[in-house]
C-alpha positions in Angstrom: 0.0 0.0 0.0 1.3 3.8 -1.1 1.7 6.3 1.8 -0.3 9.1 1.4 2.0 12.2 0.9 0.7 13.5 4.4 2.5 10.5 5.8 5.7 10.6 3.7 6.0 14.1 5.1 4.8 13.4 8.6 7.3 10.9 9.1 10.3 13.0 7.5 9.5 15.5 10.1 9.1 12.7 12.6 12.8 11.4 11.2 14.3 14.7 11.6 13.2 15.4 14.7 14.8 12.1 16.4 18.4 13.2 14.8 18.6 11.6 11.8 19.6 13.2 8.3 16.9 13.6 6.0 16.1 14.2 2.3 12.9 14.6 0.7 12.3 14.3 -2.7 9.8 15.9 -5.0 8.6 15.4 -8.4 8.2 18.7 -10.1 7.4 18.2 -13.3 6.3 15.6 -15.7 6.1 15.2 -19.4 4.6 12.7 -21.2 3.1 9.4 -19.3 5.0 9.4 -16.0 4.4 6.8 -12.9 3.6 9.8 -10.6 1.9 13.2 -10.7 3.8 16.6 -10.1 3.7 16.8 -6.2 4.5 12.9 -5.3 6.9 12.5 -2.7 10.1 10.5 -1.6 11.4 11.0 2.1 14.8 9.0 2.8 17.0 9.0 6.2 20.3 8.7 6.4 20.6 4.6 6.7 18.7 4.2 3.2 14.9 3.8 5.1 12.3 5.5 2.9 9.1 6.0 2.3 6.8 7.0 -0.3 7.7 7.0 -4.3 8.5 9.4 -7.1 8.6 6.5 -10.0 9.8 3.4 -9.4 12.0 0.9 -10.7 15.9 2.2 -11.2 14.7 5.3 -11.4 13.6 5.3 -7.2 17.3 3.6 -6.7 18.8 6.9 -8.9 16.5 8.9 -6.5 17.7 7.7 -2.9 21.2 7.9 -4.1 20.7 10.9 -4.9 18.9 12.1 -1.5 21.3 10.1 0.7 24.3 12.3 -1.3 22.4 15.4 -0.7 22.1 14.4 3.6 26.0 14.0 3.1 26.7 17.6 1.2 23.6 19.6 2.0 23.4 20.4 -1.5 19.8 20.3 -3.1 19.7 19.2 -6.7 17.5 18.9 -9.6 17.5 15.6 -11.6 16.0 14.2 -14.6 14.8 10.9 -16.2 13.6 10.7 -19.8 13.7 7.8 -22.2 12.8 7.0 -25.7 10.3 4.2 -25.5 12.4 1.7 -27.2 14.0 1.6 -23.9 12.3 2.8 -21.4 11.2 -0.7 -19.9 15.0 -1.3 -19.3 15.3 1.9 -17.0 12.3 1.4 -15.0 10.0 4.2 -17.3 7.7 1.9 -18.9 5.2 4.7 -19.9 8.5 5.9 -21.8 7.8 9.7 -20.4 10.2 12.3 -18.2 10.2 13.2 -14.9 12.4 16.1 -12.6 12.7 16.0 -9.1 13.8 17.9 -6.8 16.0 16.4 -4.0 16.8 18.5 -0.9 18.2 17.6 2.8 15.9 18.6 5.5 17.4 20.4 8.2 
């Protein structure tokens, strides 16, 4: 079952607030078919626990690298996924759209 996105953010809130590092994610924009809507969010703590989902397959791997490298530098960043639908199913975008997300550490 999906978290609703007042639970991804409750518990980063509820992560931070215990000690741990924490990164939220955020899909900002979408083009094409894309796995989840503008707004979806991924919450990750420092050990790699997370909660919540901007895509899926390698793409959600990409995603909490990313957010655990942002806990570590405190550097938010933008990244983005697009593939042509020839491969798309290979990278985890089956509907062959393009996402961004925005990945910052929660302080």
């Amino acid at each position: 079952m999906l978290s609703t996105e007042t639970d991804i953010l409750h518990a980063a809130e509820a992560w931070r607030l215990s000690g741990r590092g924490v990164a939220l994610a955020t899909v900002v924009e979408t083009w094409g078919s894309a796995p989840r809507p503008v707004g979806s969010h991924l919450v990750v703590d420092e050990g790699g626990n997370f909660l919540g989902s901007v895509s899926g397959g390698c793409v959600e791997g990409a995603v909490i690298t990313e957010a655990l490298d942002a806990i570590a530098d405190g550097r938010s960043r933008v990244i983005e996924f697009g593939v042509a639908d020839e491969t798309a199913w290979r990278v985890g975008l089956s509907c062959g759209g393009r996402i961004r997300v925005f990945v910052e550490r929660i302080d």
